[in-house]
N, C-alpha and C positions, 0 to 999 in steps of 0.2 A: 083547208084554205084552197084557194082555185092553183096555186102555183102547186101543191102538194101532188093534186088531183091530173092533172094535166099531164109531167111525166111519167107517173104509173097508167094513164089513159094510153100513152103513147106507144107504151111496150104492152099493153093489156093485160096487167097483175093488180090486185090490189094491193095497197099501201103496206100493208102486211106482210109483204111476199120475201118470200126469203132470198137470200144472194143467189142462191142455184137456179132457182125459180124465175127472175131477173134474166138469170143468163140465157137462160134455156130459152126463156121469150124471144131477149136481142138477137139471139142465135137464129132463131127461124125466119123471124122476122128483116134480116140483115139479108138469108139469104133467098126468100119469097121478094121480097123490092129490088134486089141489084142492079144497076143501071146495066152492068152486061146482059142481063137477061130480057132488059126492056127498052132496047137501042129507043130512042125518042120519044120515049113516052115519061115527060116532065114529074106527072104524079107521082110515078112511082121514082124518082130520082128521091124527089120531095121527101117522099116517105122513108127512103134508104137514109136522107140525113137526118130526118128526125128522131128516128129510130136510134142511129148511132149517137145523136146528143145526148138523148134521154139515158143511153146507157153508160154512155162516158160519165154523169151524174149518179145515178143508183147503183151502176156498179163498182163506185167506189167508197165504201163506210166513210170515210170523212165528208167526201161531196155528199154523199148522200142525208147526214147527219146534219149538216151545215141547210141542206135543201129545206129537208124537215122544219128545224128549225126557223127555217125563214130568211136566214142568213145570204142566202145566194138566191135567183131567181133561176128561171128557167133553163138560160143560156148562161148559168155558170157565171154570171156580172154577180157583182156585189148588189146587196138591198141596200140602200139609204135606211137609216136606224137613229131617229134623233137629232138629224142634222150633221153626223159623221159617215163614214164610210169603216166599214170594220175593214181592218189590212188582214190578210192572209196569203203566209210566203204561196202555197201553190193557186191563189187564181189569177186566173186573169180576166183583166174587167171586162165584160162586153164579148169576150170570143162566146162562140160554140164548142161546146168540147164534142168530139170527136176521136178523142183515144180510149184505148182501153185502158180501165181501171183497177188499181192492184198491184201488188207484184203477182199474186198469183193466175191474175187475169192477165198478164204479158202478150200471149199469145193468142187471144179471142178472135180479135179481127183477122190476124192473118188466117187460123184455123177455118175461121168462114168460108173467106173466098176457096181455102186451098178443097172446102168440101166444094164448093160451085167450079171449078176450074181443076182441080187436082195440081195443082201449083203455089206456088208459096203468092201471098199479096202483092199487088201492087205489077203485076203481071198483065192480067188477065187474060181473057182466051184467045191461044195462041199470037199471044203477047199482046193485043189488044187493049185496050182501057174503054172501050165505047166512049170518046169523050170526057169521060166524067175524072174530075181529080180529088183529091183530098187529100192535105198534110196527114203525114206520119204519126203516129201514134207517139205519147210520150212516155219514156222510160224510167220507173222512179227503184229507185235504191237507197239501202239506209249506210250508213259508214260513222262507225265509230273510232274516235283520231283521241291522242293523248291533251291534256288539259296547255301544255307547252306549246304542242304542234300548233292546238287553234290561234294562243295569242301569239306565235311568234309566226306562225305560217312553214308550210311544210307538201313536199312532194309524197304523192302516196298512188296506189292501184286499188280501183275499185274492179268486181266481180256484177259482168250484167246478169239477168235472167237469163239472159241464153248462153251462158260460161265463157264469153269473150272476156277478158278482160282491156281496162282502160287504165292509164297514166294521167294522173292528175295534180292539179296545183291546190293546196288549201290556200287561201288566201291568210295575209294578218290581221287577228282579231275577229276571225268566224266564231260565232258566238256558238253554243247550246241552242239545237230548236234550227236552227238555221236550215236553209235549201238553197243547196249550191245547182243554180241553170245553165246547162251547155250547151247552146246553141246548135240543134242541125244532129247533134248526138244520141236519138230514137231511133225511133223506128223508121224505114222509108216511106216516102209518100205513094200518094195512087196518082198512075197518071204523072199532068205536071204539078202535082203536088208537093211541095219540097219535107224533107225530114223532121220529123218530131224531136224533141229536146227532152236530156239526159235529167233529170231531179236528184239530185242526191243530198236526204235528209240529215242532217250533221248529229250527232252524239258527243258531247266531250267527256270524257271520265274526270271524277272528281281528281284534284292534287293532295298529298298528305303536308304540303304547308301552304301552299295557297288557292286563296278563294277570289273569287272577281263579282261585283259590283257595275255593272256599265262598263265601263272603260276605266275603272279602279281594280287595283288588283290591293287583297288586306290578305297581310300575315300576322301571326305574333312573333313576338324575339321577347325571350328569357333573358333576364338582366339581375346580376348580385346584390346584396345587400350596399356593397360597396361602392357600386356604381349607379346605384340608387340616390342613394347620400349626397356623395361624391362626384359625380357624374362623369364624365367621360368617351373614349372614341372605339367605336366595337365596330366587326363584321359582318355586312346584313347581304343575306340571299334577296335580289330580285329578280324577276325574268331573265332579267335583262343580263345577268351576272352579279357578282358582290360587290357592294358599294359600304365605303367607310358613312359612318353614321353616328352624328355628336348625340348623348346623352344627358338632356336639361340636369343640375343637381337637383336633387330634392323630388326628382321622377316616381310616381306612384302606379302599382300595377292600373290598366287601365286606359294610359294615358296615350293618345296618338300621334305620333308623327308622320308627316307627309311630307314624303318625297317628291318632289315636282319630276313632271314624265317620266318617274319610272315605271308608268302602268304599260296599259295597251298602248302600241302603237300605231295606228290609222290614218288614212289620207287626211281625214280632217280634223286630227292634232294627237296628242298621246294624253292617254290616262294618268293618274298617279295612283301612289307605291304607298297605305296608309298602312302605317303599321305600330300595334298593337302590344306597350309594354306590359311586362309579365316579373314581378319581382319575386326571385327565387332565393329561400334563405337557406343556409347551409344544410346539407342532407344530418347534420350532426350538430348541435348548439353544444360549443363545449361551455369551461368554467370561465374564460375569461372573456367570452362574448355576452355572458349569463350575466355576471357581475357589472360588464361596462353598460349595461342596459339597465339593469337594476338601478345601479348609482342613477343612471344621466335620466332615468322616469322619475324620481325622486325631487331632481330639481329643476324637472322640464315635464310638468303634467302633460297628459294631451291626448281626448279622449278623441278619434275620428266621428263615433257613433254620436256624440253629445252635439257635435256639428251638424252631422245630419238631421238630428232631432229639433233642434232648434230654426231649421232652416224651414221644417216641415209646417205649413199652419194651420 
C-alpha cells in the first residue's frame, strides 16, 4: 500500500528491514540532514523531519505494526476504518511523531546529535540550535501496581531509562492496559522546543478474591447450609472495607447480589460490588443432618435437574 511504502522510502530500507536496519538508516540519515549542518538550506531541514517522523513510526513495533496494518497513517493520525476512528492509548491524532522509539531506543536522538556536536541533544554547537526546534522526545515506561492500588489509587516511584527516578500518583480506577501521560516529563526539546511526555504503561496484578468487570468489581462469599435455608446477616470484604450483607432465605449457590457503589470509585460515579453466593455444606455430614434430610426428601420431593429439563425445549 502507498502509506507502507512511503515511510520505508523515507529512511531507504525495505519493508522487510529489521529494527537495527531501521536504526542504523535514521541514524545516518539524522545526521547527513541536520539543520546545524545546513544553516538555511530548507530541504535539508525538510528532510532532517521527515527522517525523524518515519523513524518515530518504524522504530517502534507497536507504531510500526499498527502502520503496517493500516491502522495509522503516515504522521502517526489514526485511519478512518468504517466510519469509526480506532482509540489508541499512545497516539496522537494528526501529530508527527518525532521521538524515539522504545525503551531500548531512549537514547537514539540524543546519541545522534552527541555524534555531530560531541554534546548531549538539544544543544547544539557551541550551544547553538541553528534556528531549528523540535519537542522532546517521549519517554515510555512500563510499571506494574497491586490490583488495590489501581482501584483505589495510590502513590508510587517509577525508574526512567536513564535511572532517575520519578514520584508518582496512580490515579482511582486506572484500569489494566492503561497509559498514564505526564506532561513536559521526557526528553528535552531542540532549541524552542518544549519537553516530551513521560508514558507509563499500567499492569495490574491479578487479586486472589477480587476480579473487576468495567467499574464492577465480583467476588464470591461462602455461605452454610444454614444460612442458605435460613438466611441471614454475614461479613463481606469489599474494596472499600467490610460491609454487613443480608442473605435472601432460600439462597442458592450461584446466586447474585449487588451492592450499590461498592465497586470502583471514579469522577463519573462508582461501580458496584456483585457478588457471587457459594453454598458450603459441612466438611463432615453427621447422623443427624443425614437422617433430617432423609426424613424431610421423603415428604418434600424436589428434583432441581427435572426443573431444568423441563424448562429445556
Amino acid at each position: 500500500m502507498a502509506q507502507e511504502s512511503n515511510l520505508y522510502k523515507v529512511l531507504g530500507v525495505a519493508q522487510t528491514a529489521s529494527k537495527d536496519e531501521i536504526r542504523a538508516a535514521y541514524r545516518k540519515l539524522a545526521k547527513d540532514n541536520h539543520p546545524d549542518l545546513h544553516p538555511g538550506d530548507a530541504k535539508a531541514e525538510e528532510k532532517f523531519k521527515s527522517v525523524s517522523g518515519a523513524y518515530g513510526i518504524l522504530g517502534d513495533d507497536e507504531k510500526r505494526k499498527r502502520y503496517d496494518a493500516g491502522e495509522i497513517d503516515g504522521s502517526g493520525a489514526e485511519v478512518q476504518q468504517g466510519g469509526f476512528y480506532r482509540q489508541h492509548a499512545d497516539a496522537d491524532s494528526g501529530r508527527q511523531y518525532y521521538s524515539s522509539a522504545g525503551f531500548e531506543d531512549f537514547a537514539d536522538i540524543g546519541d545522534v546529535f552527541s555524534d555531530i556536536f560531541g554534546q548531549r541533544a538539544g544543544q547544539g554547537s557551541h550551544g547553538r540550535t541553528g534556528g531549528f526546534s523540535m519537542k522532546g522526545a517521549d519517554v515510555r515506561v512500563s510499571l506494574t501496581i497491586g490490583f488495590l492500588d489501581a482501584v483505589r489509587g495510590s502513590k508510587t516511584r517509577v525508574t526512567l531509562p536513564n535511572g532517575q527516578t520519578l514520584n508518582i500518583t496512580i490515579p482511582a480506577g486506572t484500569n489494566d492496559g492503561g497509559v498514564l501521560r505526564l506532561k513536559g516529563k521526557g526528553q528535552p526539546g531542540i532549541g524552542s522546543g518544549g519537553p516530551g511526555d513521560l508514558l507509563i504503561a499500567i499492569e495490574v496484578k491479578p487479586h486472589a478474591t477480587f476480579s473487576r468487570r468495567g467499574n464492577d468489581i465480583l467476588s464470591t462469599v461462602p455461605i452454610s447450609l444454614s444460612e442458605a435455608v435460613l438466611g441471614g446477616s454475614i461479613d463481606v470484604q469489599t474494596v472499600s472495607g467490610s460491609v454487613k450483607v443480608k442473605i435472601p432465605k432460600g439462597s442458592s449457590s450461584g446466586k447474585t447480589l449487588r451492592l450499590k457503589g461498592k465497586g470502583v470509585k471514579t469522577k463519573s460515579g462508582n461501580g458496584d460490588h456483585l457478588l457471587t453466593i457459594q453454598v458450603q455444606l459441612p466438611p463432615k455430614i453427621d447422623d443427624d443432618l443425614a437422617r433430617f434430610i432423609e426424613k424431610w426428601s421423603e415428604s418434600h420431593p424436589h428434583s432441581p435437574r427435572r426443573a431444568t429439563t423441563e424448562a429445556t425445549p
